[in-house]
Structure formats: C-alpha cells, structure tokens
C-alpha positions in Angstrom: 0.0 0.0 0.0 1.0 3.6 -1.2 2.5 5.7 1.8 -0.2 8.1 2.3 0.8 12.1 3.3 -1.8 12.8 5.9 -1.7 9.3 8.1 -5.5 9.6 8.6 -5.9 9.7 4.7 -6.7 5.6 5.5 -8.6 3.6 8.0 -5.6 1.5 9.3 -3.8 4.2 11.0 -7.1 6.4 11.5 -9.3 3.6 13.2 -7.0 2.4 16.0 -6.0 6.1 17.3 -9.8 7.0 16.8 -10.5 4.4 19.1 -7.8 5.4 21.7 -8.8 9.0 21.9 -12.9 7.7 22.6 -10.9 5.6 25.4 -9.2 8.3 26.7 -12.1 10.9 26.4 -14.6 8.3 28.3 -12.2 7.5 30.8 -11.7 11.5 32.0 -15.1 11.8 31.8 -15.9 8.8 34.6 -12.4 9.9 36.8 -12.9 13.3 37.0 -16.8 13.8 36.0 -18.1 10.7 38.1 -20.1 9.7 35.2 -21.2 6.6 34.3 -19.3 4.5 32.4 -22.4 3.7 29.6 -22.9 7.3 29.2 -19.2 8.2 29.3 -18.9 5.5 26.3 -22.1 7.6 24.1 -20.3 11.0 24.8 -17.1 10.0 23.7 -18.4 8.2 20.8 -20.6 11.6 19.9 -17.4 13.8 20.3 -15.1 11.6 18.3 -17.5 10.3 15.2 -16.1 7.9 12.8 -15.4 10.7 9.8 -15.6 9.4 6.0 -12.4 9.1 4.2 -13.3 12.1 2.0 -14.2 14.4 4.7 -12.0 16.9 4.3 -10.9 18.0 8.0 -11.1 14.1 8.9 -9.2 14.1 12.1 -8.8 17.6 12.5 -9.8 17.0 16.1 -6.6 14.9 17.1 -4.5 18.1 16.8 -5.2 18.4 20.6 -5.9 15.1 22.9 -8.7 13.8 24.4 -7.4 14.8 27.9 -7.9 18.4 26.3 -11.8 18.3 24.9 -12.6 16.1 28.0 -11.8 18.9 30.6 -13.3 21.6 28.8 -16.6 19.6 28.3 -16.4 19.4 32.7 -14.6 22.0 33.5 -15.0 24.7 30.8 -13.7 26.5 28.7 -9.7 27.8 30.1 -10.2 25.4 33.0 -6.3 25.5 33.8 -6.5 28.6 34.6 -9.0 27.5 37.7 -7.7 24.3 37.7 -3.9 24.9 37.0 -3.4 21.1 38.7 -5.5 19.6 35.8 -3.0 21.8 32.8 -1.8 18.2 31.9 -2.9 14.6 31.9 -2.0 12.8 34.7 0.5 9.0 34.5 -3.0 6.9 34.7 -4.3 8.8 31.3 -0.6 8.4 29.7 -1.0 4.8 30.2 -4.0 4.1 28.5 -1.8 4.0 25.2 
C-alpha cells in the first residue's frame, strides 16, 4: 500500500487512534466527572464520530488530545486557569496507550 501524506488519509492508522482517543475521552469523563461509564462511552463516541475518508478536515480534532476536549466539556472552557493542577494529563491517562 502507497504511503499516504496525511496518516489519517486511511482507516488502518485512522481507526486504532480514533478508538484510543474515545478511550481516553470516556475514561476523564468517569475519573474526573463521576459519570457513568455507559454514558461516558455515548459522549465519547458523539465527540469523536467515525469521519468518512473524504471528509476533508477528517481528524482535524486529534490536533489536541482527548485529555484536552474532556476537561473543557467538565470544566469549561480555560479550566487551567482554575484548575492549574489539571493543565496536563496525569500518569494513569498516559497509560492508556
């Protein structure tokens, strides 16, 4: 297969990280928003759709992590400002990769 410029241009590589970053964004969401792992699962799944191969920002929203979009859907928007303790992921979130 043809090496592909953009890596989400395919499935293979666009797919698997998809799937970590709905991980990662559920798994804030129960740890620091006590919420239910079912509807942790639908909210990540809504914030990170499966994009088409021809859409033409597809993955645009992996330029910042899930650790990122899952604070500011608790916390708001310029939570570590508030919340300078929650500025980066901490070593449990790292090792969900």
């Amino acid at each position: 297969m043809k090496d592909e410029p953009w890596p989400w241009a395919s499935d293979e590589k666009y797919v698997p990280y998809l799937e970590m970053e709905r991980k990662r964004y559920a798994w804030v969401l129960r740890t620091y928003g006590n919420m239910p792992a079912s509807r942790a699962h639908r909210a990540a799944a809504e914030r990170y759709p499966h994009e088409p191969r021809t859409a033409p920002y597809r993955g645009l929203i992996f330029h910042t992590e899930a650790w990122h979009w899952a604070m500011i859907a608790l916390k708001g928007e310029l939570y570590w400002t508030r919340y300078p303790e929650l500025a980066r992921p901490p070593e449990e979130y790292n090792a969900l990769s």
